[in-house]
C-alpha positions as CSV (number, residue, x, y, z in Angstrom):
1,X,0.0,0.0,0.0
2,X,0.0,3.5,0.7
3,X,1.4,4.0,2.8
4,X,0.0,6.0,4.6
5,X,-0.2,5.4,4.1
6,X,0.0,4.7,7.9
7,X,1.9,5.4,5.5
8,X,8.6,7.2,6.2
9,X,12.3,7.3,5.2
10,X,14.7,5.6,7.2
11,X,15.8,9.2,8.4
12,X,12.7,10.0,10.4
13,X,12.8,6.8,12.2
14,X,14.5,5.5,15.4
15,X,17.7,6.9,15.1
16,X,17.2,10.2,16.3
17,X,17.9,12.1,19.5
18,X,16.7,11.1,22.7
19,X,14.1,13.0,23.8
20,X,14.2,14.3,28.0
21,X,14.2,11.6,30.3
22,X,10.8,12.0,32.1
23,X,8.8,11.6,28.7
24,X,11.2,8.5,27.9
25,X,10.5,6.2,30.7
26,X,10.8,2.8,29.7
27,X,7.7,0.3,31.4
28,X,8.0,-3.3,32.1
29,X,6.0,-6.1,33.1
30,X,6.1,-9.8,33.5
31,X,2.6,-10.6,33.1
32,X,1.4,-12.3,36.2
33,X,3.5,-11.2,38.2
34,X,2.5,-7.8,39.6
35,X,5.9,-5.2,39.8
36,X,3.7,-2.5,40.7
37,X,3.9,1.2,39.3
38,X,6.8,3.5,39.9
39,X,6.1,6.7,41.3
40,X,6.3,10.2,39.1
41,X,9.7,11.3,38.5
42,X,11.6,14.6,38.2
43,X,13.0,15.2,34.7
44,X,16.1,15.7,36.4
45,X,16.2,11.3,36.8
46,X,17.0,8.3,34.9
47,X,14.1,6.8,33.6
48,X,12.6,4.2,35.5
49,X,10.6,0.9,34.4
50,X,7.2,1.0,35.0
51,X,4.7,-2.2,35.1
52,X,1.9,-2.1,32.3
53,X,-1.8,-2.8,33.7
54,X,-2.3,-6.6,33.6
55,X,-3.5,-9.4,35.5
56,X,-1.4,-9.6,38.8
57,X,-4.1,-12.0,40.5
58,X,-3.6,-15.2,41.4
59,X,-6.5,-17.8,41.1
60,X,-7.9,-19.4,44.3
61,X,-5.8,-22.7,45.1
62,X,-2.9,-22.1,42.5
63,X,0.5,-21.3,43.2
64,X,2.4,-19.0,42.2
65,X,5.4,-21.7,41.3
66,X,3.0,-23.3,39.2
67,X,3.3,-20.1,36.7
68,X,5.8,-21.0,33.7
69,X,9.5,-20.3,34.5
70,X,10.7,-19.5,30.6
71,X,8.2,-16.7,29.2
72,X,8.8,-15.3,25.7
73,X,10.2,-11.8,25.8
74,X,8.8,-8.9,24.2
75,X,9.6,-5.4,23.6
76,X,7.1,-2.7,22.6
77,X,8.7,0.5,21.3
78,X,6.4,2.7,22.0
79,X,2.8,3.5,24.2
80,X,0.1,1.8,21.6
81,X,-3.3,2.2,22.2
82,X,-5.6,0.6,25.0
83,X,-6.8,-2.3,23.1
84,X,-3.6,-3.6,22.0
85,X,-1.8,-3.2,25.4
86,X,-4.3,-4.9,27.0
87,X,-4.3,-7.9,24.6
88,X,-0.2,-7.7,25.5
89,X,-1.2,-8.0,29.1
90,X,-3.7,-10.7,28.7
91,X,-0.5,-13.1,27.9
92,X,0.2,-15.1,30.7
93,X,3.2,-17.1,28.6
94,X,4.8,-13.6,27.5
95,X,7.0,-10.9,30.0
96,X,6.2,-7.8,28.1
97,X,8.7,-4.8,28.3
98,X,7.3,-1.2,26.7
99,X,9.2,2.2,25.9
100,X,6.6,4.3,27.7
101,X,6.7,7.2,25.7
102,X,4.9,8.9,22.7
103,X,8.0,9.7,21.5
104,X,10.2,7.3,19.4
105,X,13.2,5.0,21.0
106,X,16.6,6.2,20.9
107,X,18.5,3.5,19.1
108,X,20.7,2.3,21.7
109,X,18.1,1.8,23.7
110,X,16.1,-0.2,21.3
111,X,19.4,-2.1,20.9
112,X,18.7,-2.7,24.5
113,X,15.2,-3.5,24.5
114,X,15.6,-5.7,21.5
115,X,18.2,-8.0,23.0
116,X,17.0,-11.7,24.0
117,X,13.5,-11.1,22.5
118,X,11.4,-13.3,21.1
119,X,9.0,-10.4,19.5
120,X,9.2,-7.0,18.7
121,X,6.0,-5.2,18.2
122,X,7.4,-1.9,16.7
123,X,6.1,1.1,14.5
124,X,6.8,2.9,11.0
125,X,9.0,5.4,12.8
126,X,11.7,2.0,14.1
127,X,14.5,1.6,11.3
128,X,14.6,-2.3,12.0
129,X,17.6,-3.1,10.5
130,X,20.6,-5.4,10.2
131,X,22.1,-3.7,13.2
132,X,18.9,-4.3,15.3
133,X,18.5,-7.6,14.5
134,X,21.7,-8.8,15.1
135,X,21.0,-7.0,18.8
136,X,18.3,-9.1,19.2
137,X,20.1,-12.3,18.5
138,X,18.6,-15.6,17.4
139,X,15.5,-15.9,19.4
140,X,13.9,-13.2,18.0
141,X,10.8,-14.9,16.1
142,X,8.3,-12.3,15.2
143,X,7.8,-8.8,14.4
144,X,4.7,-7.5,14.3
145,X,4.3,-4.1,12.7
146,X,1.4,-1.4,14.1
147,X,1.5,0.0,10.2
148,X,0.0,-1.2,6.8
149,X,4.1,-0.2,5.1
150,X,7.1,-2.2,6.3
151,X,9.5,-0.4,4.3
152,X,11.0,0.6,7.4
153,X,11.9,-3.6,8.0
154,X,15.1,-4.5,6.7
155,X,13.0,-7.7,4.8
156,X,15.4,-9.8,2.6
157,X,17.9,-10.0,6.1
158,X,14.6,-11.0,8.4
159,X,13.6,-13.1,5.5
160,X,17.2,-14.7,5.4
161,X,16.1,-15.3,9.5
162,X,13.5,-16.8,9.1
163,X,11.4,-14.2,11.1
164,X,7.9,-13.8,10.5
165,X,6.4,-10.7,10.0
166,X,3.1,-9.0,10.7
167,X,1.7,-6.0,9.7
168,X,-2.0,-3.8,9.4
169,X,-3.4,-3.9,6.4
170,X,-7.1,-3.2,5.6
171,X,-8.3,-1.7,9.3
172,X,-6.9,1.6,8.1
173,X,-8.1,1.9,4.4
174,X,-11.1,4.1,4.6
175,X,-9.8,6.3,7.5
176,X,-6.8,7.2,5.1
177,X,-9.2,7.7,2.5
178,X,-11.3,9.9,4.2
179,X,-8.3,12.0,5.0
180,X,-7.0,12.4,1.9
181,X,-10.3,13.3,0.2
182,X,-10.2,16.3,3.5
183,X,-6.3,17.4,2.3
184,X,-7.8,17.6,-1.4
185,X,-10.7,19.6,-0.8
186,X,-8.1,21.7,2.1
187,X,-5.8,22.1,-0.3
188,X,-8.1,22.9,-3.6
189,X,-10.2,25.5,-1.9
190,X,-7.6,26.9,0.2
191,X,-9.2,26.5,3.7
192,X,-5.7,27.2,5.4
193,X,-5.9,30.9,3.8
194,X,-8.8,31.8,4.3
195,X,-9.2,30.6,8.0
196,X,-5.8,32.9,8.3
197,X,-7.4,35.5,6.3
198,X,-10.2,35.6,9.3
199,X,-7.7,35.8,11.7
200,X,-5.5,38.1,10.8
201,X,-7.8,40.8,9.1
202,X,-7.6,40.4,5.9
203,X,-11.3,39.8,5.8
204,X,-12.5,43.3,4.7
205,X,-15.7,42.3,2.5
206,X,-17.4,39.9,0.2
207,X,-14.5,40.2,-2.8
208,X,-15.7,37.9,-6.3
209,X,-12.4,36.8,-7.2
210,X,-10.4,36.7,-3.7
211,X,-9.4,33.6,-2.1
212,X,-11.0,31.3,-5.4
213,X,-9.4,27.7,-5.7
214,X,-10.3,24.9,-7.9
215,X,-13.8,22.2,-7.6
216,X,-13.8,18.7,-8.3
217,X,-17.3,18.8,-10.7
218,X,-16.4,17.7,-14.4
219,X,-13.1,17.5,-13.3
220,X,-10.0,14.2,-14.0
221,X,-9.0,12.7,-10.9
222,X,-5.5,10.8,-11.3
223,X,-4.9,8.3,-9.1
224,X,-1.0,6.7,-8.6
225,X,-1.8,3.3,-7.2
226,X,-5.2,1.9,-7.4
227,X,-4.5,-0.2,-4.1
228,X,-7.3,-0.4,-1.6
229,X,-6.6,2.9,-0.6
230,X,-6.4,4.4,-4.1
231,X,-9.9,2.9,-4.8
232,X,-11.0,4.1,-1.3
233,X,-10.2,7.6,-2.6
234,X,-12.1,7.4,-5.7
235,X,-15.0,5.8,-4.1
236,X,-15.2,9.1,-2.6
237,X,-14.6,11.1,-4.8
238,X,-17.0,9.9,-7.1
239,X,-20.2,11.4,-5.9
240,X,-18.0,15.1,-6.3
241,X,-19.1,15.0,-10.1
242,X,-15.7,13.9,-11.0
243,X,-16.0,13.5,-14.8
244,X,-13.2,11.3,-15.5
245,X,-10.8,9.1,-13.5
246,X,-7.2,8.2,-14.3
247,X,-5.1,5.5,-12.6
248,X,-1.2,4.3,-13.0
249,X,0.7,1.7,-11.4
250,X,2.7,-1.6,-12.2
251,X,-0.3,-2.6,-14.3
252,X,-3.6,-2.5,-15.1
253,X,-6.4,-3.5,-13.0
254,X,-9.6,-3.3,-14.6
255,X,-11.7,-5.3,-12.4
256,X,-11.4,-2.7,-9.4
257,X,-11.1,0.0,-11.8
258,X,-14.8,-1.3,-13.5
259,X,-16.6,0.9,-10.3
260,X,-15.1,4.1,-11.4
261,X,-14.9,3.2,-15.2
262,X,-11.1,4.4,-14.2
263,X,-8.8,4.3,-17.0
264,X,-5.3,2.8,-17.1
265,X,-2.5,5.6,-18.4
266,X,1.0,6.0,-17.9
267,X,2.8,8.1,-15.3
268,X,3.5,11.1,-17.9
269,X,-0.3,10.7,-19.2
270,X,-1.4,10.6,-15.9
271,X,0.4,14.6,-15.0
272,X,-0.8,16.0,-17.9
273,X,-4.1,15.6,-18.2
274,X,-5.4,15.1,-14.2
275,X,-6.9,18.3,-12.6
276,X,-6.1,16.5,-9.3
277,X,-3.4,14.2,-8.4
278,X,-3.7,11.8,-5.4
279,X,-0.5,9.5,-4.5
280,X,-1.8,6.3,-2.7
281,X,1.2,3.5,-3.8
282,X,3.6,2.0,-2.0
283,X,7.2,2.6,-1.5
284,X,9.6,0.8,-3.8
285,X,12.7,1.4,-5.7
286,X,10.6,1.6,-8.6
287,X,8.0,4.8,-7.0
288,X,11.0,5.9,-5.2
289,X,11.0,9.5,-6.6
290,X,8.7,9.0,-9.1
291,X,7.2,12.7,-8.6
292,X,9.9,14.7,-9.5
293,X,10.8,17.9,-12.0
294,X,9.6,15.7,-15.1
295,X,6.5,14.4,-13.5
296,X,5.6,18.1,-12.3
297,X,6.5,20.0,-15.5
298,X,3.9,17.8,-17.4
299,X,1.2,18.8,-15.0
300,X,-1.3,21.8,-15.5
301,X,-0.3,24.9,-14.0
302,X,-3.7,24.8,-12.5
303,X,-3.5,21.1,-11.2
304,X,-3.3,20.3,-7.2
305,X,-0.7,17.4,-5.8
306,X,-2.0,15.7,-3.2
307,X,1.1,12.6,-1.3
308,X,-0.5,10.5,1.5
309,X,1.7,7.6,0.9
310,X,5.6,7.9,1.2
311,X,7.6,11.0,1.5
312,X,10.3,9.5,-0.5
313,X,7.9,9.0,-3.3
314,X,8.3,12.7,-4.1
315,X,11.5,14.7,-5.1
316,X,10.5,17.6,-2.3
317,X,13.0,19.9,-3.8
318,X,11.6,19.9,-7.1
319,X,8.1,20.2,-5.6
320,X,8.9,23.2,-4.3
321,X,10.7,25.0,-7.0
322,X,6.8,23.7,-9.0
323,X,4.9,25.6,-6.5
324,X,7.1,28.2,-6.2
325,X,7.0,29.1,-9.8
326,X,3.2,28.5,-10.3
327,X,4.2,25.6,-12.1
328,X,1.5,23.9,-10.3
329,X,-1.5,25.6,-8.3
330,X,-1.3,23.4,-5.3
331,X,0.0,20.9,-2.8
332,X,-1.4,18.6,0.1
333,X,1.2,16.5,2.1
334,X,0.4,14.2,4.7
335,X,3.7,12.6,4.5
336,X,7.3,13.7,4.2
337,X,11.4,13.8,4.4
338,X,11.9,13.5,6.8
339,X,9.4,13.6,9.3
340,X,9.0,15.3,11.2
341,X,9.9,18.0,8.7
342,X,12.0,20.6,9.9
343,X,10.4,23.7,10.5
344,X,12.8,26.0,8.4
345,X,11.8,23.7,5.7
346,X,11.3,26.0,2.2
347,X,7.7,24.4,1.8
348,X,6.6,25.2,4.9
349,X,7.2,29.0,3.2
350,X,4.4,28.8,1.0
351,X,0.9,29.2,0.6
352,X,-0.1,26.9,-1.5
353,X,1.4,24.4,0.6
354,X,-0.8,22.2,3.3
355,X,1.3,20.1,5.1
356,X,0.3,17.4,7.5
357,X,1.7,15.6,10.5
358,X,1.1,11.9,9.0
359,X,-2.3,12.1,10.2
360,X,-3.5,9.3,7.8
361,X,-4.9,6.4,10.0
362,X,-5.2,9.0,13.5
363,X,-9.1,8.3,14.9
364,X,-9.5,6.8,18.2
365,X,-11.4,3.4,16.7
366,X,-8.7,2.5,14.1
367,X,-5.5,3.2,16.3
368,X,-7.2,0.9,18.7
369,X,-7.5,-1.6,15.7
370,X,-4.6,-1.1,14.6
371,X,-2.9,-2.0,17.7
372,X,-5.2,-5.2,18.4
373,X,-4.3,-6.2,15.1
374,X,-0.5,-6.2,15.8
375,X,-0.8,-7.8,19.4
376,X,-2.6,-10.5,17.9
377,X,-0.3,-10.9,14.7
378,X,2.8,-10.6,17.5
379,X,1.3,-13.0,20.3
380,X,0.3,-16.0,17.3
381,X,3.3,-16.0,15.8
382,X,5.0,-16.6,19.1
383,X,3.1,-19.7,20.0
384,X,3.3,-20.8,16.4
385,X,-0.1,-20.2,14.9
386,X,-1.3,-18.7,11.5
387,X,-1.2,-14.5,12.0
388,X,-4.7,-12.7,11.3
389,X,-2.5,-10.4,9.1
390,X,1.0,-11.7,8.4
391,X,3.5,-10.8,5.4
392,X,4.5,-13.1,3.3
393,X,8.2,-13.0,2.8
């Protein structure tokens, strides 16, 4: 998929700077056995574990030494939502430990975590790598991924390991489509503007040519990748009066693309004759910037660009000089590189430029699927079973 795209480059993931101590606590628990929860901490200390809410109880009549002595060890590298930690704590044949913070892992101490594990439930923002898995060391079994992209896992070397992988595809389609149809219409009508218009004054009286943008009636939709989420996006679209819809990709698909009467075009057809360009495909050498100088020169200098896949899927710096220029009207991003983007970034400049914080997959209900769906991809491919949602390598 998109990536959303739940869906990053290498440099946006793990290895960057630890953040302050007191909002990098790391948490751990050995299900069962209750370790109790450390008390608040001054910013000034090292962080301390702290237990992850489980079952601590013992049943009437049973002993504690009739627990298991050799638990499978997991690390979580990050806080995930309630409905996955509780599945994690649920375990009773799995010690759990958890980098209790919203921010990601410094890479030593993932290192750390990793080492002697026999799972690693980790997110799109972990550069699992040969380094890290040579940390972790040869019982590491699974990795179960809280994202629909993995091109963060280093997948030839965990295939050559015979580590199995999961990951979260389908729970997140229409939630990313429903966010990229919102950075569209954001971007096309220039919401960002005109709510700083309001703000800031510039809103002297009803003016018939100020603050126009573009609408999607009779208009061509091109879509790069007709994926789930790329046909999640025109499904949407469609009831806009979109006149015509174009698609590209590795090749055609005319069965999903029947529902939109879609047609299949090549990448340079595609710029030149859509009104609005969505990016929904996945990350691969081959998409790898695929939306560069070429791509943007052949688009209509009143067309909008709209990325909700993979940063790396656009040449950023040749976006910019495009929108710059008035090359092209427009741009929505949900995704960049690196990300977070810095905030002296040239894009971050312009006004036709909305810029999101990978926002893709972000309501309460999916998170919380998201995360079920990984501690249930992580926890059956410890004790051997067939994952709900696992990779094929």
């Amino acid at each position: 998929m998109s990536g959303h795209c739940d869906c990053h480059s290498p440099s946006t993931r793990s290895h960057s700077p630890a953040a302050t101590a007191h909002s990098r606590r790391r948490s751990h628990t050995r299900l069962r056995t209750s370790r109790g929860v450390s008390p608040a901490h001054s910013s000034l200390a090292p962080p301390r574990p702290r237990s992850i809410p489980g079952s601590d109880s013992v049943q009437p009549g049973v002993s504690r030494r009739m627990r298991p002595v050799l638990l499978m060890k997991v690390f979580v590298t990050r806080r995930i939502p309630p409905e996955g930690r509780a599945a994690l704590a649920r375990a009773a044949d799995c010690e759990v430990e958890q980098w209790d913070s919203d921010e990601p892992i410094p890479v030593k101490e993932l290192e750390r975590g990793v080492a002697g594990a026999h799972g690693l439930l980790c997110l799109l923002s972990d550069l699992v790598d040969k380094r890290i898995l040579d940390a972790a060391g040869a019982n590491l079994k699974v990795i179960s991924t809280l994202s629909v992209g993995v091109d963060h896992l280093a997948l030839d070397e965990i295939k050559k390991r015979g580590i199995r992988v999961g990951y979260t595809p389908d729970v997140l389609t229409d939630t990313t489509a429903e966010l990229a149809v919102s950075l569209l219409l954001t971007t096309c009508r220039r919401l960002p503007e005109a709510i700083e218009e309001v703000k800031n004054g510039g809103w002297t009286s009803w003016k018939p040519l100020w603050l126009c943008g573009y609408g999607l009636t009779q208009s061509t939709v091109g879509i790069v990748g007709l994926g789930r989420i790329g046909q999640a996006i025109a499904r949407r679209l469609k009831p806009f009066g979109v006149q015509r819809f174009l698609y590209t990709g590795r090749q055609p698909r005319p069965e999903e693309a029947a529902e939109f009467q879609a047609e299949f075009v090549s990448t340079p057809e595609l710029a030149a004759q859509s009104d609005f360009i969505v990016v929904a495909c996945s990350l691969t050498p081959a998409t790898k910037g695929l939306c560069n100088k070429d791509f943007f020169q052949k688009m209509k200098e009143t067309a909008v660009f709209v990325n909700i896949s993979r940063g790396d899927v656009v040449n950023q710096d040749d976006l910019y000089q495009a929108l710059a220029s008035g090359q092209i009207a427009a741009a929505g991003l949900d995704v960049t590189t690196p990300e977070p983007l810095p905030t002296n970034h040239p894009l971050l400049t312009l006004k036709n430029c909305v810029i999101l914080p990978h926002i893709g997959s972000a309501t309460h209900r999916t998170r919380n699927t998201m995360s079920m769906l990984a501690a249930n991809n992580l926890l059956a491919g410890l004790r051997g079973e067939p994952m709900p949602s696992e990779l094929m390598l």
